[in-house]
ZAMARGU-4260 file (C-alpha; in steps of 0.2 Angstrom, whole numbers, plus 5000, padded with zeros to 4 digits):
<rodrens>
0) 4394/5060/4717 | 4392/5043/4725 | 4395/5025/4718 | 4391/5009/4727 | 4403/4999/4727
5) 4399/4978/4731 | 4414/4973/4742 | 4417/4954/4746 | 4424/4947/4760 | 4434/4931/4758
10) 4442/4919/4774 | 4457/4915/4773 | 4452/4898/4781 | 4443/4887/4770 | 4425/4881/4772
15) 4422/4869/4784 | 4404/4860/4776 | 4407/4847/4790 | 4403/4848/4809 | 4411/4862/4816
20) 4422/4856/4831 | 4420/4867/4848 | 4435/4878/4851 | 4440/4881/4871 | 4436/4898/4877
25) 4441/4897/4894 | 4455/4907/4900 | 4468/4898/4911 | 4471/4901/4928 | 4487/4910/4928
30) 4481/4922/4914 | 4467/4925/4925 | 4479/4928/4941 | 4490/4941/4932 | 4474/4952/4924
35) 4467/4952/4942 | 4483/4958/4949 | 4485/4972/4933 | 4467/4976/4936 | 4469/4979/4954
40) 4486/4989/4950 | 4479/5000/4938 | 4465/5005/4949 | 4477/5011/4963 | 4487/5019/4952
45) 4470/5029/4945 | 4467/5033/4963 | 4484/5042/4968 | 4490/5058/4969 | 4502/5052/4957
50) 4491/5050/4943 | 4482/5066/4946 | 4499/5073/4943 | 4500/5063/4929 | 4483/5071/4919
55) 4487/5088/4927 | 4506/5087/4916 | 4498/5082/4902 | 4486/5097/4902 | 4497/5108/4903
60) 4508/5100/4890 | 4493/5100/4880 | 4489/5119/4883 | 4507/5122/4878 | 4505/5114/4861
65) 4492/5125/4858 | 4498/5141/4862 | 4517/5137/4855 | 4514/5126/4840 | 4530/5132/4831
70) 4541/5129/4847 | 4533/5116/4850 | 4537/5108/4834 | 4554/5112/4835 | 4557/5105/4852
75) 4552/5087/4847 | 4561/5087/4834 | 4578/5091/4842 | 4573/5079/4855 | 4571/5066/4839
80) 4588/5072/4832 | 4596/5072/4849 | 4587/5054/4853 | 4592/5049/4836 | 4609/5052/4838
85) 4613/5043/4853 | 4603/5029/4846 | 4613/5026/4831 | 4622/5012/4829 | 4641/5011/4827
90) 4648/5004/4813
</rodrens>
């Protein structure tokens, strides 16, 4: 059984019935810099051993959940208790 339903979408800015003013979209230079530089970093790091290592690990870990759900669930927990315990605060 299926309804339409009208939705309406309101701004939360008002209506502007004047001339719209032209926002800047141009990026500045030192953001521009440092996602060139990330950019360049990440795709060394997805060329390397390192990060074939990486996906390799995961798989496994991934193959693991699979095959162990139960202990698998019980591992993270403990590591949430244990995690949880050394983060607590003191009061």
């Amino acid at each position: 059984m299926e309804q339409e339903v009208q939705v309406t979408i309101h701004s939360s800015q008002p209506e502007n019935t004047g001339e719209a003013e032209p926002q800047e979209t141009r990026i500045p230079d030192h953001i521009k810099e440092i996602s060139d530089a990330l950019s360049d970093a990440f795709s060394c790091f997805r060329e390397s051993e390192s990060c074939n290592q990486l996906l390799k690990s995961a798989e496994k870990a991934r193959e693991y959940i699979r095959k162990n759900p139960a202990q698998a669930l019980l591992y993270s927990l403990g590591a949430g208790a244990l995690f949880g315990f050394f983060m607590k605060r003191k009061r």
